[in-house]
C-alpha positions as CSV (number, residue, x, y, z in Angstrom):
1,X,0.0,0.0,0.0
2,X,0.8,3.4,-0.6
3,X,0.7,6.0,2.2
4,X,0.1,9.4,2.7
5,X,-0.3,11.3,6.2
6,X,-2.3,14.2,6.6
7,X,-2.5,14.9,10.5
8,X,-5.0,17.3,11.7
9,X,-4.8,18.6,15.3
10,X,-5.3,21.7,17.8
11,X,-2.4,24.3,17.7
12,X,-1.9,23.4,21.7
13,X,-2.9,20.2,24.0
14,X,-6.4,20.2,25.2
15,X,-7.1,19.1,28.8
16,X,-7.6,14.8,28.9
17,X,-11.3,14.3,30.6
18,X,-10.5,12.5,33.4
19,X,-11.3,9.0,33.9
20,X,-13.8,7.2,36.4
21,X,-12.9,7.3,39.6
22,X,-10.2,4.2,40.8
23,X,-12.9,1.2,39.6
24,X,-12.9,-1.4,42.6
25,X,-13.0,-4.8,40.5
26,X,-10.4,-7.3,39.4
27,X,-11.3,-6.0,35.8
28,X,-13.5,-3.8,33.8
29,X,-14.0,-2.5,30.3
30,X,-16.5,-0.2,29.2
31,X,-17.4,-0.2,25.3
32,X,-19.7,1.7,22.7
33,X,-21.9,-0.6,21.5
34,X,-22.8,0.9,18.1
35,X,-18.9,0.8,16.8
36,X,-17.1,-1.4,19.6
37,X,-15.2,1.1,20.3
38,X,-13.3,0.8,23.6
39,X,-13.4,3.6,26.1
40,X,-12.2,2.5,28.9
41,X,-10.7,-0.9,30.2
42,X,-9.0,-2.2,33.6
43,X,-7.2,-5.5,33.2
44,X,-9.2,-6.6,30.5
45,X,-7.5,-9.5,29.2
46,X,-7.4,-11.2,32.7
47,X,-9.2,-14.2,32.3
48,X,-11.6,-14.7,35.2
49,X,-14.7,-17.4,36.6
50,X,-17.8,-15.4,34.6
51,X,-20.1,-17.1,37.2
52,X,-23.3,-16.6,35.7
53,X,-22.4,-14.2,32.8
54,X,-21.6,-17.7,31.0
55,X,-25.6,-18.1,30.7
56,X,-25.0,-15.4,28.2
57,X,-23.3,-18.2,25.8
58,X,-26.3,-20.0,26.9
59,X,-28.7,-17.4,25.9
60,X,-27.0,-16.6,22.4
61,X,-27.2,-20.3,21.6
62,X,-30.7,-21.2,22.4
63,X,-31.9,-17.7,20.4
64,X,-30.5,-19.1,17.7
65,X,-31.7,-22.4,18.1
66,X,-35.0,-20.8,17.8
67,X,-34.2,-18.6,14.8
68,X,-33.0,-21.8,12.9
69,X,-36.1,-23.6,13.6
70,X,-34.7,-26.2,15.7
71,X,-37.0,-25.8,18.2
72,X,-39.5,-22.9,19.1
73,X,-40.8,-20.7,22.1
74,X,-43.6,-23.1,22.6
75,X,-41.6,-26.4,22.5
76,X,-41.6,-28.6,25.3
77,X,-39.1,-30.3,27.4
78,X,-39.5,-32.6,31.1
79,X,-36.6,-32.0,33.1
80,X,-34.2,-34.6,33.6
81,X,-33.1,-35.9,36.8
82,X,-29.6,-33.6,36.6
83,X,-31.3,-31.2,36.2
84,X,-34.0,-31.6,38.9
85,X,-31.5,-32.5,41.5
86,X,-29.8,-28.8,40.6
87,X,-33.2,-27.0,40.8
88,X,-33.9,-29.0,44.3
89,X,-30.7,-27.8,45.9
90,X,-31.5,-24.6,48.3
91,X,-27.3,-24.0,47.5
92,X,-28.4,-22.6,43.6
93,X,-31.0,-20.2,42.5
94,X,-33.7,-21.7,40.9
95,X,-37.2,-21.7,40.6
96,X,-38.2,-25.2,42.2
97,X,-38.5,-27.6,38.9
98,X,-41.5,-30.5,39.0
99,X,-40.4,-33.8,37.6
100,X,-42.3,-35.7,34.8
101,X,-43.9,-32.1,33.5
102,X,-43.5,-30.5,30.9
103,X,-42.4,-26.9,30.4
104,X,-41.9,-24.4,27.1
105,X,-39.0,-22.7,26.0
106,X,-40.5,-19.9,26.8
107,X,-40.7,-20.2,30.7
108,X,-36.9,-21.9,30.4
109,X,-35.5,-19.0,28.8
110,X,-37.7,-16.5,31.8
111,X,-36.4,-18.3,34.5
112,X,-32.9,-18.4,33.0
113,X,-32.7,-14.4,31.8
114,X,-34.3,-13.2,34.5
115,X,-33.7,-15.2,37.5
116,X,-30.3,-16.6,36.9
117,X,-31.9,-20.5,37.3
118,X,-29.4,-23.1,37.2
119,X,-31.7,-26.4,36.2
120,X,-33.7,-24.3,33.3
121,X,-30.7,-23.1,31.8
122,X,-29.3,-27.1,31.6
123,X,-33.2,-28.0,30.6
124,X,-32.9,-25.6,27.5
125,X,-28.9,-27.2,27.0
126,X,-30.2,-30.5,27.2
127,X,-33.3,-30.0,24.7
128,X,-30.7,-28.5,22.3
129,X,-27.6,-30.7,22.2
130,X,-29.2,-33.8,23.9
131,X,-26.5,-33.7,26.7
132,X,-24.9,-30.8,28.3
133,X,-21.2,-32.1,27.4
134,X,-22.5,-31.8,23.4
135,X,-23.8,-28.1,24.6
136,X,-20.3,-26.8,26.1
137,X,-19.0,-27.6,22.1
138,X,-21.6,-25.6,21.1
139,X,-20.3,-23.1,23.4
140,X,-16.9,-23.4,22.7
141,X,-17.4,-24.0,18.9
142,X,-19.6,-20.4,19.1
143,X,-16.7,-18.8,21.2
144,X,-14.1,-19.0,18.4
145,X,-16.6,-18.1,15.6
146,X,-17.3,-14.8,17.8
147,X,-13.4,-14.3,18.3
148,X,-13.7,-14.5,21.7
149,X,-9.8,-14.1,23.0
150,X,-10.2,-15.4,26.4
151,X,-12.5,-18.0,26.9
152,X,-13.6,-21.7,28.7
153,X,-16.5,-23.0,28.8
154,X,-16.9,-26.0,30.7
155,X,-21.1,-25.9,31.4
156,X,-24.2,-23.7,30.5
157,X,-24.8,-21.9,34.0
158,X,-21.4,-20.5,35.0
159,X,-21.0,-22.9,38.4
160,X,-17.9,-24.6,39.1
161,X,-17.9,-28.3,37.7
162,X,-17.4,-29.0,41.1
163,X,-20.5,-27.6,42.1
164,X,-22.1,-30.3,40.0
165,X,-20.7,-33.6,41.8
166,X,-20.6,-36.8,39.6
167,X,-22.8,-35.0,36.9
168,X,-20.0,-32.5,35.2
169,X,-20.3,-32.5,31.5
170,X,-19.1,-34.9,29.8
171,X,-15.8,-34.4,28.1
172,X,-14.5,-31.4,31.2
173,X,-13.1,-31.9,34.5
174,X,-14.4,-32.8,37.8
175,X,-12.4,-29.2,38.8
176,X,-13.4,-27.3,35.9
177,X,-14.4,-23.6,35.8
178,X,-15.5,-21.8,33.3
179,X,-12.9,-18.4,32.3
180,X,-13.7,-15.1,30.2
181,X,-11.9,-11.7,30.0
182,X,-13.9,-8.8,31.0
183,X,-13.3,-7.9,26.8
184,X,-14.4,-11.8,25.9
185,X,-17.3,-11.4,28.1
186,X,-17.9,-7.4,26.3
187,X,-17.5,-9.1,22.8
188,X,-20.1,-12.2,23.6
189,X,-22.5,-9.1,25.0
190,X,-21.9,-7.6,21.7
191,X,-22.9,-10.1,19.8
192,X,-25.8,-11.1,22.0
193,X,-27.6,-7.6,21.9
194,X,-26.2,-7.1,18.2
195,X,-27.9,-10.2,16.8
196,X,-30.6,-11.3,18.9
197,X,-32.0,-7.3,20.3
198,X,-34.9,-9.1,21.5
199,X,-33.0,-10.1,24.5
200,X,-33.4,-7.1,26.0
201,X,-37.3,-7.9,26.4
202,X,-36.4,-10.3,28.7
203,X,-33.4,-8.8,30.6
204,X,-35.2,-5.5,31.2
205,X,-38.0,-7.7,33.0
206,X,-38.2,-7.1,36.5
207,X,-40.4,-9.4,38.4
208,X,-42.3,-12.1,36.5
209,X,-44.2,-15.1,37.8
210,X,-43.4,-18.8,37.4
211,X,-45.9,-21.1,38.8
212,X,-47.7,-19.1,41.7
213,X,-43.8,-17.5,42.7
214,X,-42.4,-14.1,42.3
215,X,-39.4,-14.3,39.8
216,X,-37.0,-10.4,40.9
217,X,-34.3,-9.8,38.7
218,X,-30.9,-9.9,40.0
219,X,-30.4,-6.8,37.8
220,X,-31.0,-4.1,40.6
221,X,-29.8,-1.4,38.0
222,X,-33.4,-2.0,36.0
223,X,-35.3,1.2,36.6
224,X,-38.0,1.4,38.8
225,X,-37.3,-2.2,40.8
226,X,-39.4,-3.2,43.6
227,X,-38.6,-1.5,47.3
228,X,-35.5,-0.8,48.5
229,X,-33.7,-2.1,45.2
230,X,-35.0,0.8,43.4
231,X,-32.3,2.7,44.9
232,X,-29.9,1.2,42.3
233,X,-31.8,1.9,39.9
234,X,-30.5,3.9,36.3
235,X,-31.9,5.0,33.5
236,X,-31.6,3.5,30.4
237,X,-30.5,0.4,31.8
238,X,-32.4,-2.9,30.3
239,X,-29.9,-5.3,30.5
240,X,-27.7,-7.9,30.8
241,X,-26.3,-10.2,33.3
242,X,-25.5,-10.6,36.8
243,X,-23.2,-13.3,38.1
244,X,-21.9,-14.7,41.5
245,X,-20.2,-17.6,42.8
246,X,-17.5,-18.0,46.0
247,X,-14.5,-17.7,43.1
248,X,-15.7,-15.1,40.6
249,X,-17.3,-12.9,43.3
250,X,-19.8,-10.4,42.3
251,X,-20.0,-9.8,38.5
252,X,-21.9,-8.2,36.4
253,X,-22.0,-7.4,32.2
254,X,-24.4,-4.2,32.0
255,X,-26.2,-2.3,29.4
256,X,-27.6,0.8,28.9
257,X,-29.1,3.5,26.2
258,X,-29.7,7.0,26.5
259,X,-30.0,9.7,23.6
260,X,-29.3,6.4,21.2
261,X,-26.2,5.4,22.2
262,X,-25.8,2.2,23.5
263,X,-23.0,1.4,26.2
264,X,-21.9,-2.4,27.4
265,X,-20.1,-2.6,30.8
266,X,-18.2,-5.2,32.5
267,X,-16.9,-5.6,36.1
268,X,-15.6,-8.7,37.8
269,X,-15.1,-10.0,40.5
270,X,-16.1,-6.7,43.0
271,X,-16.6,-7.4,46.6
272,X,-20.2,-7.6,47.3
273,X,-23.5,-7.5,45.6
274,X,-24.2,-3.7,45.8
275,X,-21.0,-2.6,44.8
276,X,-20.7,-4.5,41.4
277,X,-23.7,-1.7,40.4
278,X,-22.1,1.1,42.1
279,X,-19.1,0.5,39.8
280,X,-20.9,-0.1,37.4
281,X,-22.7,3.2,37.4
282,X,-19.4,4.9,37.7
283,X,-18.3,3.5,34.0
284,X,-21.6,4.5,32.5
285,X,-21.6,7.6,34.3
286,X,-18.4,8.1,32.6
287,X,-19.4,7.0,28.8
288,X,-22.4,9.1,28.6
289,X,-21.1,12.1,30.5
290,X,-17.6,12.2,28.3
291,X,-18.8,11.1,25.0
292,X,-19.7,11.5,22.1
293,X,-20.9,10.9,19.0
294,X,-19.1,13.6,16.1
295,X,-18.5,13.8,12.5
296,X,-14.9,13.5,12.1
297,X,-14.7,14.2,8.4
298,X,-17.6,15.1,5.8
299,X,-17.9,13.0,2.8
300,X,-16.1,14.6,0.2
301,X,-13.3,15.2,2.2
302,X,-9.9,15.8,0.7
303,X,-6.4,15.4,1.8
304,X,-4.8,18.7,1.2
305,X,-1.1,17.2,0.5
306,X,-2.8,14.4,-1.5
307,X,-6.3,15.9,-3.3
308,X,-4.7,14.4,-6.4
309,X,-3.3,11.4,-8.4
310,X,-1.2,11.8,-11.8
311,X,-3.0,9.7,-14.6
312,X,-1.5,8.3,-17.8
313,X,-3.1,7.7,-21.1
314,X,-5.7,10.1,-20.2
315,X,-7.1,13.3,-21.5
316,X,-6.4,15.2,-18.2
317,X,-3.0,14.4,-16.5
318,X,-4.4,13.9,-12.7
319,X,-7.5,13.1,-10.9
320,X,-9.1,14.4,-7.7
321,X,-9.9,12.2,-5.0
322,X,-12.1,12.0,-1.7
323,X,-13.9,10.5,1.0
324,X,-17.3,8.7,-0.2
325,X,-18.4,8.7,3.3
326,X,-18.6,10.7,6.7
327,X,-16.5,9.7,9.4
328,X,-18.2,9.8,12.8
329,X,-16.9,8.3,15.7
330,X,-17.7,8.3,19.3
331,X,-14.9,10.4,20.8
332,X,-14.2,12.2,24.5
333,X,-15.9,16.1,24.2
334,X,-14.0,18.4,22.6
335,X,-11.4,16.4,21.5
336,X,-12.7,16.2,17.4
337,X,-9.7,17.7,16.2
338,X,-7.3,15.1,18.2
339,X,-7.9,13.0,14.8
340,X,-5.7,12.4,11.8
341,X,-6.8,10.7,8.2
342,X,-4.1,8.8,7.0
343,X,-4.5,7.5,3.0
344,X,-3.8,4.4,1.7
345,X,-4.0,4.2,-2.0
346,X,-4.6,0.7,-3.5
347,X,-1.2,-0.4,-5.0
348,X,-2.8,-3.2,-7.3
349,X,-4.3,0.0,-9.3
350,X,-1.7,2.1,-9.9
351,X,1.2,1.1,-12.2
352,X,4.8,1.2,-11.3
353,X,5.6,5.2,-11.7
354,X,1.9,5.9,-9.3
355,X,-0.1,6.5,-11.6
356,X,-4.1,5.9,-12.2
357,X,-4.5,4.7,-16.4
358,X,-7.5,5.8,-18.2
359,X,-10.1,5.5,-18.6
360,X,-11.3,6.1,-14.8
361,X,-15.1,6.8,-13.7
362,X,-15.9,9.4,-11.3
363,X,-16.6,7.2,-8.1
364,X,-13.8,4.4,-8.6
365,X,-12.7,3.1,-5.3
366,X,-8.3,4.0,-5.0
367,X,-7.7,3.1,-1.5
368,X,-9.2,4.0,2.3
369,X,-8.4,6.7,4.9
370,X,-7.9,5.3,8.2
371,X,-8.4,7.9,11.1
372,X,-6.0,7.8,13.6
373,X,-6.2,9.3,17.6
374,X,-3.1,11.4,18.3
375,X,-4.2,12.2,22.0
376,X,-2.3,10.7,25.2
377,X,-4.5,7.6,25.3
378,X,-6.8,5.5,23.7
379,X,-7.9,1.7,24.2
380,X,-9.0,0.9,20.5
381,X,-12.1,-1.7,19.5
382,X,-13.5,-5.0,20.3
383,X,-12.4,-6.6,17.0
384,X,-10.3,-5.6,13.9
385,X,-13.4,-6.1,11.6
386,X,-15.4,-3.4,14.1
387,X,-12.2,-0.7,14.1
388,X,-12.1,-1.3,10.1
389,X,-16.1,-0.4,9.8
390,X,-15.8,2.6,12.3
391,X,-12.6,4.0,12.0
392,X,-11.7,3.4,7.9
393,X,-13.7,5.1,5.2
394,X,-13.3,4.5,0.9
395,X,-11.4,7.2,-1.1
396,X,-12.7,7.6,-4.5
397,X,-12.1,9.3,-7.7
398,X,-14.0,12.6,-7.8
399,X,-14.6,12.7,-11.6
400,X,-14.6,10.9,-14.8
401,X,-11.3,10.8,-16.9
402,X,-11.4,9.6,-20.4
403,X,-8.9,7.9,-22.5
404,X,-6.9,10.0,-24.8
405,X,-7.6,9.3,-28.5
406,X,-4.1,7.5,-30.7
407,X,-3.5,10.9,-32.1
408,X,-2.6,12.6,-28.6
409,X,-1.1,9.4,-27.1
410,X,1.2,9.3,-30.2
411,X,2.0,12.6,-29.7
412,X,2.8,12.6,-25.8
413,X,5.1,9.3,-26.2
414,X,6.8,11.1,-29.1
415,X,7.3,14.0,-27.0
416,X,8.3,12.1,-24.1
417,X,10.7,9.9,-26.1
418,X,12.8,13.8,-27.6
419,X,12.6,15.0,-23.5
420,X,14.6,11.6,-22.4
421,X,17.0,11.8,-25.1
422,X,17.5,15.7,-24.0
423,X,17.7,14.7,-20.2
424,X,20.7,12.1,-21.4
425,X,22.6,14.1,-23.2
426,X,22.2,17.2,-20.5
427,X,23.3,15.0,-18.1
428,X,26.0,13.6,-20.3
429,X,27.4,16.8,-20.4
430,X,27.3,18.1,-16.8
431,X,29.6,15.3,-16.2
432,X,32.3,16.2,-17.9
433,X,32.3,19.3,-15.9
């Protein structure tokens, strides 16, 4: 690739917003979801038990079970006797199971979203893959596709295998746990919301029934909960999951809209079941209070050092070129001019001297412009493929060139051919003084 650098930024430093407050958790990350753009992170690649932010795995992979046709929200399933025994023990939340009836997707998924249960979540694993050993390759399989960089899944619900006695999945270890990042946890979020939005109708519910009992939502941050958890409440919140078990300590993978932009949060592994939301509030205090979303460049925007290429074999020498699309990205306040576009023209189309050959058509793709932060500090995206949608725009030809007609190409080489012999012999003679 060919590259050119045109850096546009403020004549003197602006003040960095500061960031939240020192976040108690073993790790955090806080990410835009529209663009996956990173905006703050805290040992992110620290691979941690998820607890019950696994069920999010879970989740994905039943929604699209559904959306394949493999089952439906009105299929039915009996609970097996794994299962049951997990729902009977007072040590897991659950819902209290009955043997030999039968239940719908629908209340498994409920029970599962909204009240973290153990037994529905292996019900709907066992429906799916027959065993939950066959659904933790799903998981795993799923994991990879997603580029998940830190990941382990070794059951549907986040326990410790050890939690489950003789019946661990098949195919794991009796000592098992399952391990994400805070970012693999923020990218299987992502993807959750991203491809299956409906989610959010059942992670923003806050008290449902299941046979005759009163289902709360371990998401306190849901607006307008029930007595005295309504003081954790915050707006925009609908979402996602809450996790907890004596080795990942209070977890929690968050999300929240407000003025259409979407954050995801993670924290893991904070000390007690309040403070994973109080943390929590402080990132997305911090994401919709310090950003936003600006236009970078317009479409149509030229590189002043590079506005044109040199073209050969056509009837005009050079060719203007642009950006075919607006730039906007989701940047701290004030800081818009802390960006640079930096141009990479498209090698395979220019011959060996740089040039474009005619004919060219006005709108002919030549390359990208990449934009660039030259602040103090910034954390990136979730993927590649996200940073190359957001932060990477086409550069096009601005008008039509034609091809010169014989006459004038004859012409031009002719003339070209009488300049190189008069270069030669110039230079022949300069050397001989």
């Amino acid at each position: 690739m060919m590259t050119v650098v045109f850096v546009s930024f403020l004549p003197e430093p602006m003040n960095v917003n500061a960031e939240p407050a020192d976040i108690q958790a073993e790790s955090a990350i806080l990410v835009d979801f529209e663009t996956g753009k990173i905006l703050y992170e805290k040992n992110a690649d620290v691979a941690l038990p998820p607890a019950s932010m696994t069920k999010m795995m879970t989740e994905y992979l039943v929604l699209e079970a559904i959306k394949e046709g493999q089952i439906s929200w009105d299929t039915t399933t009996e609970i097996s006797d794994y299962a049951y025994d997990i729902s009977a023990n007072d040590n897991f939340s659950g819902v209290g199971l009955r043997k030999d009836h039968p239940y719908t997707v629908r209340e498994l998924y409920d029970a599962m979203a909204i009240y973290s249960d153990n037994a529905t979540t292996i019900a709907l694993a066992e429906l799916i893959a027959g065993s939950e050993g066959e659904f933790v390759k799903m998981m795993n399989e799923k994991a990879e596709e997603m580029g998940l960089p830190d990941y382990q899944f070794v059951n549907s619900t986040g326990l410790s295998n050890r939690d489950l006695g003789d019946d661990y999945p098949e195919g794991t270890d009796p000592n098992d746990d399952n391990l994400l990042s805070a970012r693999s946890a923020a990218i299987l979020a992502y993807h959750l919301v991203k491809d299956f939005p409906e989610i959010l109708e059942h992670s923003s519910v806050k008290q449902k029934e299941f046979e005759g009992e009163m289902m709360t939502n371990w998401n306190w941050m849901l607006p307008d909960m029930p007595g005295y958890l309504a003081q954790y409440g915050y707006e925009g919140v609908d979402g996602l999951k809450t996790g907890y078990t004596d080795l990942a300590g209070y977890c929690f993978t968050g999300t929240a809209e407000r003025s259409n932009q979407r954050l995801i949060s993670v924290v893991m592994k904070t000390e007690s079941i309040e403070s994973r939301f109080l943390e929590t509030q402080k990132l997305l205090d911090y994401g919709f209070s310090q950003f936003e979303k600006a236009e970078i460049f317009p479409a149509g925007y030229q590189v002043e050092e590079q506005a044109v290429i040199p073209v050969t074999k056509g009837k005009e020498d050079e060719v203007e070129i642009e950006t075919k699309e607006p730039v906007e990205l989701m940047i701290k306040i004030g800081e818009q001019d802390q960006y640079q576009g930096v141009i990479e023209l498209d090698e395979e189309m220019l011959t060996e001297k740089g040039e474009l050959a005619a004919p060219i058509e006005k709108g002919t793709q030549v390359g990208v412009m990449k934009i660039h932060y030259t602040g103090q500090e910034e954390y990136g995206y979730l993927s590649e493929d996200l940073e190359k949608q957001a932060a990477m725009v086409p550069v096009i030809t601005k008008d039509d060139v034609e091809k010169a007609n014989w006459f004038v190409l004859l012409f031009r080489t002719i003339g070209e051919f009488f300049a190189d012999i008069f270069s030669s012999i110039t230079n022949a003679i300069k050397s001989l003084f």
